[in-house]
VOKEMAR-193003 format. One record per residue (C-alpha): residue in three letters; x, y, z. Coordinates in steps of 0.1 Angstrom, whole numbers. Example, Ala and Ser with C-alpha at 12.3 -4.5 7.8 and 13.67 -1.06 7.14 Angstrom:
// residues 2
site resn: ALA | X: 123 | Y: -45 | Z: 78
site resn: SER | X: 137 | Y: -11 | Z: 71
This chain:
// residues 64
site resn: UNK | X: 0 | Y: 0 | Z: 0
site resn: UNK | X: 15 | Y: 36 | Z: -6
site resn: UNK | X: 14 | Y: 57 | Z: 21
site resn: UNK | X: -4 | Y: 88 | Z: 7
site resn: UNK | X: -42 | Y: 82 | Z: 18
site resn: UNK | X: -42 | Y: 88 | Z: 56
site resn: UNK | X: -69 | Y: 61 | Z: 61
site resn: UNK | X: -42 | Y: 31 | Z: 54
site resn: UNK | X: -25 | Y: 44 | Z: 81
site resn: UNK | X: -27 | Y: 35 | Z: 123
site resn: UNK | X: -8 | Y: 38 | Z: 151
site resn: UNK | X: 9 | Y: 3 | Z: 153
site resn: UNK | X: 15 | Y: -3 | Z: 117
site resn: UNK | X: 51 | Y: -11 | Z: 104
site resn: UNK | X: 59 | Y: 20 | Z: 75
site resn: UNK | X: 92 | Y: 28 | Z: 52
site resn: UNK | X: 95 | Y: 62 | Z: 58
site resn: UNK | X: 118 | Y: 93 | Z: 42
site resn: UNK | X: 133 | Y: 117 | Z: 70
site resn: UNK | X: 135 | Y: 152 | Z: 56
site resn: UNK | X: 169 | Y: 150 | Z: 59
site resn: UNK | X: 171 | Y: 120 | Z: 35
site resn: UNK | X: 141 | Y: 133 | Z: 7
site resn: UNK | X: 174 | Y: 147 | Z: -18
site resn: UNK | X: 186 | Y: 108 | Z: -14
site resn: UNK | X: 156 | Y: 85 | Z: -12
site resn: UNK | X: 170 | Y: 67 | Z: 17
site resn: UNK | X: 139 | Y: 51 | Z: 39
site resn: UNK | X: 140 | Y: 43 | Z: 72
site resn: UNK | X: 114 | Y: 11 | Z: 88
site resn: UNK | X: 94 | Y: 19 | Z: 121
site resn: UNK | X: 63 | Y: 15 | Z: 138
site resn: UNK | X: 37 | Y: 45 | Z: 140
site resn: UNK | X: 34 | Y: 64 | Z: 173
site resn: UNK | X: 12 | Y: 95 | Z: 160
site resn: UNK | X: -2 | Y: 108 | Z: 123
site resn: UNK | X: 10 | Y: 144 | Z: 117
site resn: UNK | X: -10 | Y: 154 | Z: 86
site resn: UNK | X: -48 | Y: 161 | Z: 93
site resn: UNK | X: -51 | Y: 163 | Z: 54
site resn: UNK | X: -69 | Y: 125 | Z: 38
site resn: UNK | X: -41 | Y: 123 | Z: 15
site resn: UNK | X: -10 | Y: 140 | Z: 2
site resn: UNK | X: 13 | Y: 142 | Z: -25
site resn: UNK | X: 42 | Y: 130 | Z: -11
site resn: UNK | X: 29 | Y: 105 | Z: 18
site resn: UNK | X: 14 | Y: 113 | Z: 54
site resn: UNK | X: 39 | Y: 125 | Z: 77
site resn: UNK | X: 38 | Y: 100 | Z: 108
site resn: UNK | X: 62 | Y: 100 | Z: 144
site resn: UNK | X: 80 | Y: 63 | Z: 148
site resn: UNK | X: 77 | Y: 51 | Z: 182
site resn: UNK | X: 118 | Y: 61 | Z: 180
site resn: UNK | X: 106 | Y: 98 | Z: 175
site resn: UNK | X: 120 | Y: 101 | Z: 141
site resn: UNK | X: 98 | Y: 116 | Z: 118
site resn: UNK | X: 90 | Y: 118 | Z: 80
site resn: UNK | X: 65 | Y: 111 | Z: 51
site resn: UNK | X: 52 | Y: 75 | Z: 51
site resn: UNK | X: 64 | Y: 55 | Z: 16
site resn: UNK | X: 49 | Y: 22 | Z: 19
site resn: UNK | X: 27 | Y: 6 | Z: 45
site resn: UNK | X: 43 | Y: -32 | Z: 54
site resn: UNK | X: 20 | Y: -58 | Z: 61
C-alpha cells in the first residue's frame, strides 16, 4: 500500500519512511507509527507520521 491516503495508516502499523533530511537521497527508514501528523486524507508525497523512536518523516509504503 502507498502511504499517501491517511486512512491506510494506524498507530501500530510497520511504515518505510523518508526523513526530511534524506528526501534529496531517497533513503527510507522502517518503524512503527506512534502518531499521524498530517490532518489532510491524503498528500502528495505521503502522510507524515512520528515512529515510536521519535523520528519523523513522510510515510512511503505501509508493510504488512
Amino acid at each position: 500500500m502507498d502511504g499517501q491516503t491517511r486512512k491506510n495508516i494506524y498507530a501500530g502499523v510497520t511504515v518505510d519512511i523518508v526523513l526530511k533530511a534524506d528526501q534529496k537521497t531517497g533513503k527510507l527508514t522502517r518503524g512503527v507509527v506512534k502518531d499521524i501528523l498530517t490532518n489532510s486524507q491524503t498528500h502528495p508525497r505521503g502522510i507524515k507520521v512520528r515512529l515510536t523512536d521519535g523520528q519523523i518523516g513522510r510515510v512511503q509504503q505501509i508493510l504488512k
